[in-house]
Legacy VTK file of the C-alpha trace (Angstrom):
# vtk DataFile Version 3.0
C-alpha trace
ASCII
DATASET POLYDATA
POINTS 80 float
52.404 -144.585 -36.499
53.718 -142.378 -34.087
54.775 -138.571 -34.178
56.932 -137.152 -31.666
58.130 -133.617 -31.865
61.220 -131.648 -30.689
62.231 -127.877 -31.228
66.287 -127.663 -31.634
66.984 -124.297 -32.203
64.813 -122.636 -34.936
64.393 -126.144 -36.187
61.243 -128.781 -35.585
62.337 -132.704 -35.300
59.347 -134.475 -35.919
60.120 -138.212 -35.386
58.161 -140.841 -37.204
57.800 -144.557 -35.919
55.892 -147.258 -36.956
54.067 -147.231 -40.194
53.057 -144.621 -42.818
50.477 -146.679 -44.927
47.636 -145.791 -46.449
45.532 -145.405 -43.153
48.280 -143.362 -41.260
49.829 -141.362 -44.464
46.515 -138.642 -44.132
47.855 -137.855 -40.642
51.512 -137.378 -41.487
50.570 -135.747 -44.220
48.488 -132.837 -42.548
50.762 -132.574 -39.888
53.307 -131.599 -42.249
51.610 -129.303 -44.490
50.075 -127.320 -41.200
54.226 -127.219 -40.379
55.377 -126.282 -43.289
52.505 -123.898 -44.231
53.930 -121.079 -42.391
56.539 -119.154 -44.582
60.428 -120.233 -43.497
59.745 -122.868 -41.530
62.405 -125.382 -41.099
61.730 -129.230 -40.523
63.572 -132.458 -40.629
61.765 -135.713 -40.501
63.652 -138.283 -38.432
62.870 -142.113 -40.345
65.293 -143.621 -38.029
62.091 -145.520 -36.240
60.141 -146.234 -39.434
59.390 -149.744 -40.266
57.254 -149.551 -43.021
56.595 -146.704 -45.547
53.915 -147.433 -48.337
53.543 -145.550 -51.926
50.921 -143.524 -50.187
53.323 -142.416 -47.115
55.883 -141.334 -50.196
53.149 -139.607 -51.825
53.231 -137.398 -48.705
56.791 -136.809 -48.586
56.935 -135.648 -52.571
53.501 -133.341 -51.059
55.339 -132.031 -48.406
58.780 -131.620 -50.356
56.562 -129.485 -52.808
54.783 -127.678 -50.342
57.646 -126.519 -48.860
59.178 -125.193 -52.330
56.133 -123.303 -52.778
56.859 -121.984 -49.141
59.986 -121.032 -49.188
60.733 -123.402 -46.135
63.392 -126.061 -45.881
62.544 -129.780 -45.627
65.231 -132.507 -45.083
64.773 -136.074 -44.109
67.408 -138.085 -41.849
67.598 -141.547 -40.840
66.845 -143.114 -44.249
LINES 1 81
80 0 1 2 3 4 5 6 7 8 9 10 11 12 13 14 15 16 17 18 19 20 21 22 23 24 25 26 27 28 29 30 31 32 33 34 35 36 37 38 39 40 41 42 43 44 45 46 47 48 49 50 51 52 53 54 55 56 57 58 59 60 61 62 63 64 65 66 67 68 69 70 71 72 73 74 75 76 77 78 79
């Protein structure tokens, strides 16, 4: 897996490639719960360049989803 990062406007693109098992999904998911820990934040994960996603890698999206909720941040995914 692969996370590349891009700032457009007051928004973060982070952009996901590879595969979001269960050996990857801990990074993802850390990376977006330091992102979205801040209050406001907005993100949009890019899952154009996914090629695999595993229960555990959706387990981290439903986290992060959640987390931003609790945040008050916004959280959209593209590229499905």
């Amino acid at each position: 897996m692969d996370l590349n990062e891009e700032i457009v406007g007051e928004i973060l693109v982070l952009e996901v490639s590879g595969r979001v098992d269960s050996t990857t999904a801990p990074t993802l998911g850390e990376r977006l719960t330091a992102t979205l820990a801040a209050t406001g934040r907005r993100l949009v994960l890019d899952l154009r360049q996914l090629e695999y996603i595993s229960s555990a890698g959706f387990r981290v999206l439903l986290l992060a989803a959640k987390r931003a909720e609790e945040t008050g941040s916004r959280f959209v995914l593209c590229g499905l």
